[in-house]
C-alpha positions in Angstrom: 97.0 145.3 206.2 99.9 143.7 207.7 103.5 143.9 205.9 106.1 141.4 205.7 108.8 142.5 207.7 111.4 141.8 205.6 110.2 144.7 203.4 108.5 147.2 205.5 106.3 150.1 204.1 107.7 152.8 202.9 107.6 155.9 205.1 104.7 158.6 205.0 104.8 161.3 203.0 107.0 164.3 204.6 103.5 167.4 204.8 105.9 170.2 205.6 106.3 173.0 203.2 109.1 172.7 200.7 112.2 174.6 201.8 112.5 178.1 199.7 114.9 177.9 196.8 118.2 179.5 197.3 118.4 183.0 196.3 120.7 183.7 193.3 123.7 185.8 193.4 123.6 189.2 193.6 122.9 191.1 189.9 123.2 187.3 188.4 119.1 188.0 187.3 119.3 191.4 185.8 122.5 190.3 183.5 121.0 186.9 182.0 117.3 188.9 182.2 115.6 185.9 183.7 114.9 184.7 187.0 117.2 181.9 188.4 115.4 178.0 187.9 113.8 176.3 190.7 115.8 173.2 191.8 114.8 170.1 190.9 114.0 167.9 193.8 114.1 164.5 193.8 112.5 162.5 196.4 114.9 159.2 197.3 112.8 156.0 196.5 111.4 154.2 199.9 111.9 150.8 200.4 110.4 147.8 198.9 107.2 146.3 200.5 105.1 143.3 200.2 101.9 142.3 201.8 101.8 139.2 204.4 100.7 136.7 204.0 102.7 135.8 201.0 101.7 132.7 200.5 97.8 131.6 199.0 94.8 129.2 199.1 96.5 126.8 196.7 99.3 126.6 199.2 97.0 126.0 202.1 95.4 123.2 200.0 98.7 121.2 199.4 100.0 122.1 202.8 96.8 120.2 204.7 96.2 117.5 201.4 99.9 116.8 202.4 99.0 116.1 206.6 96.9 112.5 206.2 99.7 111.0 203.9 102.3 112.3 205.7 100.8 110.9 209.0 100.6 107.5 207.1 103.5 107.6 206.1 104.9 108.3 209.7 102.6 105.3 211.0 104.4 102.9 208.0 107.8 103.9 209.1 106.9 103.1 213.0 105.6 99.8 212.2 108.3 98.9 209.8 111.2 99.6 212.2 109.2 97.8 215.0 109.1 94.6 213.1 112.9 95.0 211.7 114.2 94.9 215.3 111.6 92.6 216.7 109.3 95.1 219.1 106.4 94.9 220.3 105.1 97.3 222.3 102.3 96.6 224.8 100.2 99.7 223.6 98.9 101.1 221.2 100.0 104.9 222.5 103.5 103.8 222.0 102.6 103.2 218.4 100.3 106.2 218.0 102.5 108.8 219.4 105.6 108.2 217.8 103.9 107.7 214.5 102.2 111.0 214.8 105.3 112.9 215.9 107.3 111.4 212.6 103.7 112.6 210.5 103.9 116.0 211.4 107.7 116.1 210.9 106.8 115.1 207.5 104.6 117.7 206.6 106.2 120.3 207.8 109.0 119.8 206.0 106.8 120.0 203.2 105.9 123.3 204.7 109.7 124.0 204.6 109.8 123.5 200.7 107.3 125.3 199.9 108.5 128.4 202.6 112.1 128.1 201.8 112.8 127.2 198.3 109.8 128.0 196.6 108.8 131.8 198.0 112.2 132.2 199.0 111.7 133.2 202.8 112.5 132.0 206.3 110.6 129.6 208.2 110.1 130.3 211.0 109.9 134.4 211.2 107.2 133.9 208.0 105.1 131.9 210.9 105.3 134.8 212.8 107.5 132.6 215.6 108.6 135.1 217.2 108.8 137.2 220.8 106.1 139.7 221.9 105.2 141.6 224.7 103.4 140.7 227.1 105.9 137.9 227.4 105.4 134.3 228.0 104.6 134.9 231.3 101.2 136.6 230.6 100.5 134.0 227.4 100.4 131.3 230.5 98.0 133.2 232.5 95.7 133.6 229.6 96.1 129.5 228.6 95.1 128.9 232.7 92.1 131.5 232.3 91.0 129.8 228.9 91.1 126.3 230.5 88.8 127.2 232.7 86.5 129.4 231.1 85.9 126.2 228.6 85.5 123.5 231.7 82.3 126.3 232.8 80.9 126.1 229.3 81.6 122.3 228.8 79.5 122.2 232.1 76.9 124.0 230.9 76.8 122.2 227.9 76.3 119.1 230.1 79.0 117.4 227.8 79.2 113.6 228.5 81.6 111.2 229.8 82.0 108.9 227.2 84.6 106.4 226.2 86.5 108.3 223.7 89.3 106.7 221.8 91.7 109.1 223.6 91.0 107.8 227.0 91.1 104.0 225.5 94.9 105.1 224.6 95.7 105.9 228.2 95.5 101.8 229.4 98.7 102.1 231.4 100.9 104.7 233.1 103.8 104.8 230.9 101.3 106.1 227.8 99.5 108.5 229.9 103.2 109.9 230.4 103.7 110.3 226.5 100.9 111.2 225.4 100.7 114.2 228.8 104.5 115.2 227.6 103.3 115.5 223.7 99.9 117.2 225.1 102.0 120.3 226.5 104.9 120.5 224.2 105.0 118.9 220.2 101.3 119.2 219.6 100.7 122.5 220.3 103.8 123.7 218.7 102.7 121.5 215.9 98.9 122.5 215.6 99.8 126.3 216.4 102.7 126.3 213.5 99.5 124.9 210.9 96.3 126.8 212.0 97.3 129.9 213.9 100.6 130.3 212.3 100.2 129.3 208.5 96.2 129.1 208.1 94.8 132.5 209.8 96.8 134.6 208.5 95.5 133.8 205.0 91.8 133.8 206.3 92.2 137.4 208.3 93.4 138.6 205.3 90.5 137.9 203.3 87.4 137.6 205.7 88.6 140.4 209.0 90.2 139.3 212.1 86.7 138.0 213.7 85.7 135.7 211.2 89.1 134.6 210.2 89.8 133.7 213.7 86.7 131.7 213.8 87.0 130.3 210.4 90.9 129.2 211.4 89.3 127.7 214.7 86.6 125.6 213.4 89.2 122.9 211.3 91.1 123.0 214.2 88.1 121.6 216.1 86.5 119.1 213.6 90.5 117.6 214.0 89.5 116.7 217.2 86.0 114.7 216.7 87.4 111.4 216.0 89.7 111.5 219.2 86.5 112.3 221.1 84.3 109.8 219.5 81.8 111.8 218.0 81.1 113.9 220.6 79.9 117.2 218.8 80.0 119.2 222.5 83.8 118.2 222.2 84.0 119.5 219.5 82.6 122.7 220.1 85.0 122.7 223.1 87.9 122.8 221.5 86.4 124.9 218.5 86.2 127.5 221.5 89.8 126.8 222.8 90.7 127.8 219.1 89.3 131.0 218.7 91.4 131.4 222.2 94.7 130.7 220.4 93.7 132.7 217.3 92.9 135.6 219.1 96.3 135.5 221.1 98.2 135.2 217.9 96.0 137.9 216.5 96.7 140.4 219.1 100.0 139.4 220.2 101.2 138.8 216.5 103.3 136.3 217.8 102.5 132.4 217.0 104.7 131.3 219.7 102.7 133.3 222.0 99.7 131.2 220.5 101.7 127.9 221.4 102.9 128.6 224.6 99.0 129.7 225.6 98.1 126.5 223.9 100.7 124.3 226.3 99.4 125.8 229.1 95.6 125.4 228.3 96.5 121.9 228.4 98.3 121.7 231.3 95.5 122.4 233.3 93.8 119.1 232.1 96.8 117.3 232.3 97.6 118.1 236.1 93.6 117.4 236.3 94.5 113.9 235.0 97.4 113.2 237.3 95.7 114.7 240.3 94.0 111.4 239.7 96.8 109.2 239.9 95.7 106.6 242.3 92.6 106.2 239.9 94.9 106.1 236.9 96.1 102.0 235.4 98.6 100.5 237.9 100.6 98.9 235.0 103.3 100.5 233.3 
């Protein structure tokens, strides 16, 4: 079981022999007629502990019930300061993205709350956000090594090339630069923070590490069928990529590690994208 750190398991048990009593004074036995009491010894009291994660199902519930309002709500405040100072943008990614990156801040703030004020611990350190070794360096190797192990499945899978909403986003150059910058940075900080960070925890806990990381993976791929139309090979895809990141924060017990291996999964498709460029929209 893992421990929250801020109150770590008491120490083991001390199995060495108790230390002999020690011996009364000479000629003290005979005069009082009875041997000399043991001393009482009192073992100091070890520190506080509590199990992690700390947090429950009923959290996880208000946590994601929260995400699709929140990301409306994000959308409403776009479109409402677009039409109070008169802009209209010629895509829809310059909509889309910014909407999305106000969403999530949204909802995890909510996260916040519930984190902060209501369990009364950090943020960040109780998403496990925090350094590891193997450093980043080696979480980038195994994002490069994932990227390509799921392009050989995808292959094998003989996924298609369809028309996906994502690639209808990408109509000129200056949205394939947003949405490639929020590819490799906020989204997989975002989507590490709520599955790896705040979701698999919960489900190691109660399923194993195996299944939880597979049963934290699988949400985070049916996210992903609407952006790829459909496409249930897509989905397996990134369902794969998933149990990836899940077993990076797993092993590494770092989320960040999980994030940083996401960014540069990603990367790899996004350099794949601009090695394109002349193929890419001429319009900006």
């Amino acid at each position: 079981m893992e421990y929250d750190p801020q109150f770590p398991p008491a120490p083991p048990e001390s199995r060495e022999p108790p230390s002999e009593p020690p011996s009364a004074l000479p000629g003290t036995a005979g005069l009082l007629g009875e041997a000399p009491p043991e001393p009482c010894l009192v073992s100091a009291p070890g520190p506080p502990y509590d199990r992690y994660p700390f947090w429950g199902y009923a959290d996880i519930v208000v946590f994601f019930g929260l995400a699709f309002p929140c990301l409306l709500l994000g959308f409403g405040v776009v479109q409402g300061l677009l039409h109070v100072f008169h802009v209209r943008p010629h895509s829809m990614a310059l909509i889309l993205v910014p909407s999305q990156f106000l969403g999530y801040g949204f909802v995890f703030f909510a996260l916040y709350v519930i984190l902060r004020y209501h369990y009364h611990r950090p943020f960040w350190s109780s998403l496990r956000w925090v350094h590891t070794r193997p450093g980043s360096s080696r979480a980038v190797l195994w994002g490069f090594l994932l990227a390509f192990g799921v392009a050989l499945v995808g292959r094998l899978l003989q996924t298609p090339d369809v028309n996906t909403p994502m690639k209808q986003l990408l109509s000129d150059r200056s949205s394939v630069l947003l949405i490639a910058i929020f590819a490799v940075t906020l989204g997989p900080l975002c989507e590490e923070l709520a599955f790896r960070g705040f979701l698999q925890p919960l489900l190691v806990r109660s399923f194993g590490p195996v299944p939880g990381v597979i049963l934290g993976a699988v949400p985070f791929g049916l996210l992903h069928l609407s952006q790829y139309g459909g496409s249930w090979r897509h989905v397996v895809l990134v369902t794969l990529a998933g149990v990836g990141f899940g077993w990076m924060r797993h092993v590494s017990g770092s989320t960040r590690a999980a994030a940083i291996m996401h960014a540069a999964y990603n990367f790899i498709f996004v350099a794949a994208l601009f090695s394109q460029w002349k193929e890419l929209p001429k319009t900006w």
